[in-house]
SESELO-480902 format. One record per residue (C-alpha): x, y, z; residue in one letter. Coordinates in steps of 0.5 Angstrom, whole numbers, plus 2048, in hexadecimal, padded with zeros to 3 digits. Each point is the difference from the previous one (the first is absolute). Layout:
<nodes>
{{X Y Z} a}
...
</nodes>
This chain:
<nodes>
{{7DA 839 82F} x}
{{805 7FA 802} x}
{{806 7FE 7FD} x}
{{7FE 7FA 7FD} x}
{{7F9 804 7FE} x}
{{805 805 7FC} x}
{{803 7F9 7FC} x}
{{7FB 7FD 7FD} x}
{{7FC 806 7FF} x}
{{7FF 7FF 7F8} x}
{{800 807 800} x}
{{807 801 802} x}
{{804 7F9 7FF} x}
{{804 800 7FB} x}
{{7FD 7FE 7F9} x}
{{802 7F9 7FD} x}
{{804 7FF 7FA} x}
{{7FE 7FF 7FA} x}
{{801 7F8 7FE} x}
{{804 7FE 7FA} x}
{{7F9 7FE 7FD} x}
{{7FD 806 800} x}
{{806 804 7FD} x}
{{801 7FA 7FA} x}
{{7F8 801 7FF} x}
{{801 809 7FF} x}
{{807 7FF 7FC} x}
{{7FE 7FF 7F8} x}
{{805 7FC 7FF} x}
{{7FF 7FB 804} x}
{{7F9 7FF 7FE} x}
{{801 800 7F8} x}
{{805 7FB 801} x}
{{7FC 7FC 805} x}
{{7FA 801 7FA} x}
{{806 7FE 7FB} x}
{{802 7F9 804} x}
{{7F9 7FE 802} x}
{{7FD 801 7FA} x}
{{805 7FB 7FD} x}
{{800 7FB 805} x}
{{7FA 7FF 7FF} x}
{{800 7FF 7F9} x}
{{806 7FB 802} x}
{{7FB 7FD 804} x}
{{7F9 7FF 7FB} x}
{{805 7FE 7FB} x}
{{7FD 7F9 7FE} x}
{{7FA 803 800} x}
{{801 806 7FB} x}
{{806 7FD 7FD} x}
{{7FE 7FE 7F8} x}
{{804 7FC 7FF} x}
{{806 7FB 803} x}
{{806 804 800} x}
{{805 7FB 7FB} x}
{{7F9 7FE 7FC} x}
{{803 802 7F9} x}
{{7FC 801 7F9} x}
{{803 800 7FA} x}
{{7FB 805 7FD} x}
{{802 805 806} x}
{{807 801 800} x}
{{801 808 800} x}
{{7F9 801 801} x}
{{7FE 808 800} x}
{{7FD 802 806} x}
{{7F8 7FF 800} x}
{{800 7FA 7FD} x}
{{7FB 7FC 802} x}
{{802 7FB 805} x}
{{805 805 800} x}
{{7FE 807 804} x}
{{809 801 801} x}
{{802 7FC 7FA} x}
{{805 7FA 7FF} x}
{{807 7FF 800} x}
{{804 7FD 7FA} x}
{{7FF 7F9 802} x}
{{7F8 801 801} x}
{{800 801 807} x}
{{7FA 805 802} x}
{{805 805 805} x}
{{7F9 802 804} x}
{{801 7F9 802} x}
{{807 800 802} x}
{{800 807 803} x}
{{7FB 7FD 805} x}
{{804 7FA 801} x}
{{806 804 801} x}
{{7FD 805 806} x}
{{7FF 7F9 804} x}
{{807 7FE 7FF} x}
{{802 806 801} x}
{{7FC 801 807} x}
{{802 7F9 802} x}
{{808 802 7FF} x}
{{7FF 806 804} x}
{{7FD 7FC 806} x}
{{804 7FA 7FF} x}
{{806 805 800} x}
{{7FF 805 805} x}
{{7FC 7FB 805} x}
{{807 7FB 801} x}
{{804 807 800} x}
{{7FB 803 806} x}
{{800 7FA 804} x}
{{808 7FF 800} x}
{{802 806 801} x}
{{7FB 803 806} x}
{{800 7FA 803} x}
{{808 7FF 801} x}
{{800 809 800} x}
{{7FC 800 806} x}
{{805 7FA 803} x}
{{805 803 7FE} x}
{{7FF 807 802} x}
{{7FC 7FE 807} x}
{{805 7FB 803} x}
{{808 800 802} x}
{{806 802 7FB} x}
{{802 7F9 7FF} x}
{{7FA 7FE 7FD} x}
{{7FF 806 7FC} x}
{{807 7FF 7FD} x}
{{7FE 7F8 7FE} x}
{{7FA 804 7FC} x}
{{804 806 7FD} x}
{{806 7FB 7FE} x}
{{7FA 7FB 7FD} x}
{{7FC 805 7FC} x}
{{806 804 7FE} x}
{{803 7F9 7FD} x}
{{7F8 801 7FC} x}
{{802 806 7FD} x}
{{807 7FE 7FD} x}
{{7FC 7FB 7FB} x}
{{7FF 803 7F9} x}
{{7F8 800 800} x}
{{7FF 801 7F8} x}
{{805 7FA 7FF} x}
{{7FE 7FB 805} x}
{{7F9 7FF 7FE} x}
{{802 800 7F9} x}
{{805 7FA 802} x}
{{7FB 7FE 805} x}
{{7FB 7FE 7F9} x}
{{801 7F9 800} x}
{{7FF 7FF 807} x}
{{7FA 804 801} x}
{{7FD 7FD 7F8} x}
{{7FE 807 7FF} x}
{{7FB 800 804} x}
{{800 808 802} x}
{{7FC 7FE 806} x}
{{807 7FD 803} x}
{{804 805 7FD} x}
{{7FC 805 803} x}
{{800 7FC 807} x}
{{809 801 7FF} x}
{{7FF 806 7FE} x}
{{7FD 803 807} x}
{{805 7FD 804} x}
{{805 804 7FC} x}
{{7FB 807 801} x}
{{800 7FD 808} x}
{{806 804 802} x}
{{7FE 807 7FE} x}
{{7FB 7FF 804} x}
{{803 7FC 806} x}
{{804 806 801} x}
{{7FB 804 800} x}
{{7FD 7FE 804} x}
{{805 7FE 805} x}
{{802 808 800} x}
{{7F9 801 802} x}
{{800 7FB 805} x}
{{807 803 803} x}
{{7FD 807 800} x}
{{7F9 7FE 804} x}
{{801 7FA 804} x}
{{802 804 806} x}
{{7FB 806 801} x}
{{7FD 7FF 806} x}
{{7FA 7FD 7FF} x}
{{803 7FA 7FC} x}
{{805 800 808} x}
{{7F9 801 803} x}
{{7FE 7FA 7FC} x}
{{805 7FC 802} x}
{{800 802 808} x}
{{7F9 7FE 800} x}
{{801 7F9 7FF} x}
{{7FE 7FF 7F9} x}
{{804 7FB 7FA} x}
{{806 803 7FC} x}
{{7FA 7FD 7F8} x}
{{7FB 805 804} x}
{{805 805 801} x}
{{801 7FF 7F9} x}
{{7FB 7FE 7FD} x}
{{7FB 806 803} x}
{{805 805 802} x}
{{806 800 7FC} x}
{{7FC 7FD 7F9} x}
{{7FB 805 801} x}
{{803 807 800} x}
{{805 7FD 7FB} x}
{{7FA 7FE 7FB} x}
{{801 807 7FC} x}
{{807 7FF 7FB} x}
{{7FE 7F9 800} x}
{{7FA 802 7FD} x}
{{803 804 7FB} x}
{{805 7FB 7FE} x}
{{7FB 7FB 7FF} x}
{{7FD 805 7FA} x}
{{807 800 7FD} x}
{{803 7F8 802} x}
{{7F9 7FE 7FB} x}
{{802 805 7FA} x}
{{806 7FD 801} x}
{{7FD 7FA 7FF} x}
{{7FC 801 7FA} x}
{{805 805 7FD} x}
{{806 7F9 800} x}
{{7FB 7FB 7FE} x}
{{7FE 804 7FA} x}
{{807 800 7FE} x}
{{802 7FB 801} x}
{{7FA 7FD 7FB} x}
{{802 805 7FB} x}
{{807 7FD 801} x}
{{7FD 7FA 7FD} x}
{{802 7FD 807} x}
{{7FB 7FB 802} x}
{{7F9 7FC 7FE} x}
{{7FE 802 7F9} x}
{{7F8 7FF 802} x}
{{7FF 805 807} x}
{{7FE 806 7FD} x}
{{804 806 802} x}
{{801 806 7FF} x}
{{807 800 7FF} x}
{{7FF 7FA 7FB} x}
{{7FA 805 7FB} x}
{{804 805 800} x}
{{807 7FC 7FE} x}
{{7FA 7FD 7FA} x}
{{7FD 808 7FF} x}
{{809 802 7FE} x}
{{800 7FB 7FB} x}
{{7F9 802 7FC} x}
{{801 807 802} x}
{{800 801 7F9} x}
{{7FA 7FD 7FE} x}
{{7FB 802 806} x}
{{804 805 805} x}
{{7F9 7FE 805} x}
{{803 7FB 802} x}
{{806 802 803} x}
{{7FC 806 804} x}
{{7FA 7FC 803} x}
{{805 7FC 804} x}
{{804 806 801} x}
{{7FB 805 803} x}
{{7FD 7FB 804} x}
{{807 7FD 803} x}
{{801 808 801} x}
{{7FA 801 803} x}
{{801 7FB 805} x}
{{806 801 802} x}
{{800 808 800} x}
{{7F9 7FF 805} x}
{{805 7FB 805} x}
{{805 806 7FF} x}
{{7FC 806 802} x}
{{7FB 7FD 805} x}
{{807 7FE 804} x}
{{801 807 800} x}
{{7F9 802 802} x}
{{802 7FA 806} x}
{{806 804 801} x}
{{7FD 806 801} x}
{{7FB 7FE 804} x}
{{804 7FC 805} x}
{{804 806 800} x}
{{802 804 807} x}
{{801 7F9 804} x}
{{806 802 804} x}
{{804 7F9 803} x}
{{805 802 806} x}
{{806 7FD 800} x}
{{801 7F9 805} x}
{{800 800 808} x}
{{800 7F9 803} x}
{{801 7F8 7FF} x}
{{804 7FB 804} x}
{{806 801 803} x}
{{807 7FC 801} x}
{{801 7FD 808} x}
{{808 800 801} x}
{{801 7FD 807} x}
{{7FA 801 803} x}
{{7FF 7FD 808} x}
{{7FA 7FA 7FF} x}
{{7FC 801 806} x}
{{800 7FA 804} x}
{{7F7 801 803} x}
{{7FE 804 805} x}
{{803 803 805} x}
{{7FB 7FF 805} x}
{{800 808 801} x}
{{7FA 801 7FD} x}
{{802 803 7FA} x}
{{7FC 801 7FA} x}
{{805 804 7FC} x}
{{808 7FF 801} x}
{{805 804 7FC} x}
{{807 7FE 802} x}
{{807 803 7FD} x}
{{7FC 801 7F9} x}
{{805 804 7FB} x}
{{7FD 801 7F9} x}
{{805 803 7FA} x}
{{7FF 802 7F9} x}
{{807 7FF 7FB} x}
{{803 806 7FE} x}
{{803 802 7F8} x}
{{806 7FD 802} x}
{{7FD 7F8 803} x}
{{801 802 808} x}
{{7F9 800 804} x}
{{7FF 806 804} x}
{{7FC 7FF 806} x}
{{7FA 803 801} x}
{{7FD 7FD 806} x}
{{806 7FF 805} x}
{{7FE 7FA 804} x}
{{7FB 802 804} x}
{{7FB 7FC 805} x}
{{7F9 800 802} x}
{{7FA 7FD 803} x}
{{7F9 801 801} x}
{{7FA 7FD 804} x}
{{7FA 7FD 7FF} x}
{{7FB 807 800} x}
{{804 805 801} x}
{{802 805 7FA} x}
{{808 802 7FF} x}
{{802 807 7FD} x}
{{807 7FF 7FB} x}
{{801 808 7FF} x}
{{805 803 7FC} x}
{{801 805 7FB} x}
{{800 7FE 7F9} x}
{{806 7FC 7FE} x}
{{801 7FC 807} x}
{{7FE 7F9 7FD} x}
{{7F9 800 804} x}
{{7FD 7FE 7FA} x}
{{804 7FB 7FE} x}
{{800 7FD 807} x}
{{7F9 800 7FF} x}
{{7FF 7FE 7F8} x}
{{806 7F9 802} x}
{{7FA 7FE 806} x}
{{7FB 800 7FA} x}
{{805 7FD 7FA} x}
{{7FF 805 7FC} x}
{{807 802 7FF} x}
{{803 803 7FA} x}
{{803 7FA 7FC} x}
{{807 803 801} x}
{{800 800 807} x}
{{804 7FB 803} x}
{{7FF 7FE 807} x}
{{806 800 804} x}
{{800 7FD 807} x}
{{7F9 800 805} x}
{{7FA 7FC 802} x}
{{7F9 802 7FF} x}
{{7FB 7FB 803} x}
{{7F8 801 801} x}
{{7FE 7FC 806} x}
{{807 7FC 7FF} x}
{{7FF 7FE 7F9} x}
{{806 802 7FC} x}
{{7FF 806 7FA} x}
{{806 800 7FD} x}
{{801 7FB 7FB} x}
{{7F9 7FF 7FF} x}
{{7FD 7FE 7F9} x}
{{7FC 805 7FD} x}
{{7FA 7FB 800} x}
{{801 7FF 808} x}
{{800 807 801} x}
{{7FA 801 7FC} x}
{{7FC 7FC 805} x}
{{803 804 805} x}
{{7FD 807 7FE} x}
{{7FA 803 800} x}
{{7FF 7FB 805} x}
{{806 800 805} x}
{{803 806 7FE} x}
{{7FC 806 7FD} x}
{{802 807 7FD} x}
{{7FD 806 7FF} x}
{{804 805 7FB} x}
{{802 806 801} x}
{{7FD 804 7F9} x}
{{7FA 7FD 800} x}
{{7FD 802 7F9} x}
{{807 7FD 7FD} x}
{{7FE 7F9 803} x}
{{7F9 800 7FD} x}
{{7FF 7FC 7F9} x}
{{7FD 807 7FB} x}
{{7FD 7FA 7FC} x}
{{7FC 7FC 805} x}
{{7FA 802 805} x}
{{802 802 808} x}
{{7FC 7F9 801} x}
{{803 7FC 7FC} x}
{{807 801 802} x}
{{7FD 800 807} x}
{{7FC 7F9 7FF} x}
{{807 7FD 7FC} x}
{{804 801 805} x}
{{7FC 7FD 806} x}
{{7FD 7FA 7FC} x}
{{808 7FF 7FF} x}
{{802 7FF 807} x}
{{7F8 7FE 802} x}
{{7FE 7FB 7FC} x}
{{7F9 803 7FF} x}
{{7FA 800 7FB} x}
{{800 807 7FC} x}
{{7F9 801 803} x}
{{802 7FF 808} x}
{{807 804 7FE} x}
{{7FC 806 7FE} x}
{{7FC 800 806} x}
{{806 801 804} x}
{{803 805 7FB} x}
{{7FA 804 802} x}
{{800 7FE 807} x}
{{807 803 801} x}
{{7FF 807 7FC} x}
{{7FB 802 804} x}
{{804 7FD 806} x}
{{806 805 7FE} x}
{{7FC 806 7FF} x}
{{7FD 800 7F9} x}
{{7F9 803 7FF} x}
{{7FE 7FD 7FB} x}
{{804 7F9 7FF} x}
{{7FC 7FD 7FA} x}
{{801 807 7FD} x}
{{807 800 801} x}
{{801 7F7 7FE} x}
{{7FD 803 7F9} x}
{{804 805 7FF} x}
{{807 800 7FD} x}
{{806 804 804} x}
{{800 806 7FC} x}
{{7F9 801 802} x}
{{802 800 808} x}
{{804 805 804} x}
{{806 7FE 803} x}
{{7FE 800 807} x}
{{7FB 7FA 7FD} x}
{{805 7FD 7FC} x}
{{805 7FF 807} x}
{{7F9 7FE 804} x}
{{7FF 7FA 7FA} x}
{{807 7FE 800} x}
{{7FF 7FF 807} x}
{{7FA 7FC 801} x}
{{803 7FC 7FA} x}
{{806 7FF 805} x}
{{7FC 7FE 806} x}
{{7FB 7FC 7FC} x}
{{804 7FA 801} x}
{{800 801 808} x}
{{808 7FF 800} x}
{{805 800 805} x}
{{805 805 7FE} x}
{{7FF 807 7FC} x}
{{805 804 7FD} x}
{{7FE 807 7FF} x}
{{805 804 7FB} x}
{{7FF 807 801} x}
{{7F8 7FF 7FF} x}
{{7FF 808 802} x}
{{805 803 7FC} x}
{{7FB 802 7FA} x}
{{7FB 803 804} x}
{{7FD 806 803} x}
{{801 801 808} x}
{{7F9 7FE 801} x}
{{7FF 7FB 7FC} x}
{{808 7FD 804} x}
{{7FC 800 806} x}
{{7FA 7FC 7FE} x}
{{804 7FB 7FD} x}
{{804 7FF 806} x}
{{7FB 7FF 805} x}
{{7FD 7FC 7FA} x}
{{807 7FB 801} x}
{{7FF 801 808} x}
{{7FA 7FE 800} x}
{{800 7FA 7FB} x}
{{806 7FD 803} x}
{{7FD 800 807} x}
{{7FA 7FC 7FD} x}
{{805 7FB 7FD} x}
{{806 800 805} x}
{{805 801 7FA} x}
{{806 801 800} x}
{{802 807 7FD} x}
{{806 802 7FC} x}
{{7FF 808 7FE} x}
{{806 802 7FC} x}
{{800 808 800} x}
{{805 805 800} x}
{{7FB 805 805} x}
{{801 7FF 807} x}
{{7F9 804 801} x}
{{7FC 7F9 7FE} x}
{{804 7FC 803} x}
{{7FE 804 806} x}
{{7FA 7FF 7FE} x}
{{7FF 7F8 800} x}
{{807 7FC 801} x}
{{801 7FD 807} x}
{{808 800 7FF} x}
{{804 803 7FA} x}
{{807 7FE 7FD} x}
{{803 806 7FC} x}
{{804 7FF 7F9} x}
{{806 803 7FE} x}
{{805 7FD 7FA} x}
{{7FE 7FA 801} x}
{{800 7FF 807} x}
{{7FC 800 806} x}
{{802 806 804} x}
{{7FC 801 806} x}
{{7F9 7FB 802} x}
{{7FC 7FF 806} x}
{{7F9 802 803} x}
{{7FD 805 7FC} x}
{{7FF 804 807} x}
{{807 800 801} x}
{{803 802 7F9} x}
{{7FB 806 800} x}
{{802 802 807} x}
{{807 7FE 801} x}
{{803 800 7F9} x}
{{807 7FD 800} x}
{{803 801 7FA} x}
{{801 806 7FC} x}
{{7FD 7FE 7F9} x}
{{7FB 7FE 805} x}
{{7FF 806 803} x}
{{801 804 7F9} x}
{{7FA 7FC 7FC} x}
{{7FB 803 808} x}
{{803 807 7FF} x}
{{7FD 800 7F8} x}
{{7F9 7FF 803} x}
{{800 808 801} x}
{{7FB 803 804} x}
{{7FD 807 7FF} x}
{{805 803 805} x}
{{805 7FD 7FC} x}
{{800 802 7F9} x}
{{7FF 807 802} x}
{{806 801 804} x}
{{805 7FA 800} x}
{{805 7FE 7FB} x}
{{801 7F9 7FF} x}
{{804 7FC 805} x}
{{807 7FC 7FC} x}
{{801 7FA 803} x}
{{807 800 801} x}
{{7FE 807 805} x}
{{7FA 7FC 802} x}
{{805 7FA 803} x}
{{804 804 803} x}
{{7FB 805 805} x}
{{7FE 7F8 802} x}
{{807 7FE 802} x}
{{801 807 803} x}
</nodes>
């Protein structure tokens, strides 16, 4: 059986994950207080239908009514007002305040925390400084002296009320923005060509759905509870029924009729306790979604050449002098990239090798655009066929990837979206840089997995990552890499995270597809047995800087610097690791000068 059998053998795949439907509908809590909800919802709803009578009708020969009366099931208040009337009327009222005031509260503060947590400092801090301004405002207090504006309308009271709820949730979900913008396959995203609202709206809001969820069942109770209040304080119109304004009415007669003080009560209670305990079933349900922390945005360009068009030399990528630098705790940059200069032609494959820390990846990551925010650009050029990319808006660039330049990530279960299909991550990201139909999109899709290997490719477009192997996760991130023929690919490591037979497979998957389409291969790795393997020159990478580059042939046979020579000594063979101990480099400088 092959690898890729072995993977989809649903005997042996990893089992899904309980869906947060599926945990809700097995915890007890969440569905009695779903039950509780329901039921008084649609009590709310049948209201001019069920009501007996209209909710401030008074009858003279009704005032305090006991319960049972006919005409009466509840009874009546000491003005003759029938209090099962009133208490459905409040239900509406009390559901209408709920949607009114956590709906305003939702779309404030996700809108502006996706904004504020996804794009630049500059303008998360105009968001922070704006909802921090909100937060100062004495809640209780405002809408109380707000009453002759809003005429004691508890719609438009309640319409304030949600921009003064809106900061908990902006900063909520700004937080989770921050925590999940930069995982790998919201960069994968990115690199593929697709708009910063569909990142956000598919990618960024999807995963971040849980909390807001929650905060929605306590923004609503929140909501209901205020209004309530502020109806029991005597503040607003005296004819929209409420449970806050029964209650007020029930403390008065108490002595008369206790009952009317505890309908409203317990039904008021009831409600809010069930908003309450479902949040936490949400919680629980939701629970175990594990955000990391961010990773990439726009960098700042400080001084950079402007290209000036092509050369002529027939250049396909061009890096001149780029040196990238990072701030320090105490405000100085340090580089990390020192400078360096490179260049690639039309169908031939560059290996960039260097041992962890070397600056490779940030060579790689600054071709793309996807540098980390704080990164700024100190001095160099990068051109693709004579067109300047330092500089570029985010919007220019995006035209550019997924069509000009591609990107193959280096843990390819880390650059797939666990919420969304193989396929439909694939067909977005073409659709994006194609300009396709859905239908010719997916027959392409298709097309390209059965080309890059995959036994059963409308299988694999159906599945979800974690019910492939790694090895078919890289070939998928391939396929969709090359789906948009481009001219330049950028492989980061694409062979560290798999198996020995697997690196090969993939490797003369790479050769072969690059010769099919004549790019331009970047292979970033710190493995001199792959570059071996494929690359027609080599460029190594030591703190920050180039140290040695030329013909793959002749950096293997005649390696001239010693850090050269040190990363060709790790490649061991087996007499090797028997009998010789490790050569120094500083020993390995000095036989050669000898």
């Amino acid at each position: 059986m092959s690898i890729e059998e072995l993977s989809v053998d649903p005997g042996l795949a990893t089992p899904p994950r309980k869906s947060p439907l599926r945990k809700l509908l097995r915890d007890p809590q969440a569905v009695i207080t779903s039950a509780l909800l329901l039921v008084i919802i649609v009590l709310g709803l049948l209201t001019p239908w069920i009501g007996p009578h209209d909710p401030n009708e008074a009858q003279l020969n009704a005032i305090n009514a006991v319960p049972g009366t006919p005409g009466y099931p509840l009874g009546a208040d000491q003005n003759g007002r029938d209090i099962a009337s009133r208490l459905l009327h409040s239900i509406n009222t009390s559901i209408i305040a709920a949607l009114i005031g956590a709906s305003v509260a939702l779309v404030i503060g996700v809108t502006f925390g996706l904004i504020g947590g996804y794009f630049g400092r500059r303008l998360r801090s105009a968001t922070e400084w704006v909802f921090s301004l909100i937060m100062t405002f004495p809640g209780l207090l405002l809408l109380i002296v707000l009453m002759p504006i809003t005429k004691g309308d508890y719609r438009a009271t309640m319409l304030i009320f949600g921009v003064l709820l809106s900061p908990g949730i902006y900063r909520l979900v700004r937080n989770l923005v921050v925590g999940v913008k930069n995982e790998l396959y919201v960069d994968a995203a990115r690199v593929s060509g697709l708009s910063n609202l569909r990142i956000l709206g598919r990618h960024v809001l999807f995963v971040v759905r849980g909390p807001i969820i929650i905060a929605a069942a306590f923004l609503a109770g929140s909501a209901i509870s205020l209004q309530s209040g502020l109806a029991f304080l005597g503040v607003g119109s005296h004819l929209v029924p409420s449970f806050g304004a029964m209650i007020a009415d029930g403390f008065t007669n108490l002595y008369v009729d206790p009952t009317q003080f505890i309908w409203p009560s317990v039904l008021l209670g009831t409600l809010t306790a069930s908003l309450v305990l479902l949040g936490n079933s949400l919680r629980d349900a939701f629970e175990g979604v594990k955000l990391k922390p961010a990773k990439s945005a726009r960098p700042q360009v400080q001084n950079t050449t402007q290209g000036a068009g092509s050369d002529g030399s027939g250049e396909l990528l061009s890096v001149k002098d780029l040196a990238i630098a990072y701030p320090t705790p105490s405000g100085q940059l340090k580089e990390v990239v020192k400078g360096i200069s490179l260049n690639l032609r039309a169908g031939e494959i560059l290996g960039l090798v260097g041992e962890s820390g070397s600056g490779k990846t940030q060579t790689a990551f600054s071709v793309l655009g996807v540098l980390p925010s704080e990164a700024v650009v100190v001095r160099g050029s990068i051109q693709v066929e004579g067109r300047e990319l330092l500089g570029l808006r985010e919007q220019d660039l995006r035209a550019l990837r997924g069509r000009g330049i591609s990107y193959i990530p280096q843990e390819p279960m880390s650059n797939l979206d666990p919420s969304y299909t193989v396929g439909a991550q694939l067909v977005e990201g073409l659709r994006a840089s194609a300009r396709i139909s859905g239908a010719e999109a997916k027959a392409r899709v298709i097309a390209l997995l059965e080309r890059v290997g995959i036994q059963d490719p409308p299988r694999t477009f159906g599945s979800y990552p974690h019910q492939i192997s790694g090895g078919m996760a890289q070939r998928v991130l391939i396929a969709g890499a090359v789906a948009s023929r481009p001219k330049l690919l950028i492989a980061d490591e694409p062979t560290t995270a798999l198996d020995v037979t697997v690196q090969a497979e993939i490797l003369d998957l790479l050769r072969d597809l690059q010769a099919e389409l004549n790019m331009a291969v970047l292979l970033v790795t710190h493995n001199f047995g792959v570059v071996a393997d494929i690359c027609d020159r080599i460029a190594v990478m030591q703190d920050g800087q180039i140290v040695e580059s030329g013909t793959a042939m002749e950096l293997l046979r005649e390696p001239k610097h010693p850090y050269t020579q040190l990363l060709l000594g790790s490649i061991l063979d087996e007499h090797t690791v028997r009998t010789d101990p490790p050569v120094p480099v500083a020993a390995a400088s000095g036989e050669r000068k000898s």
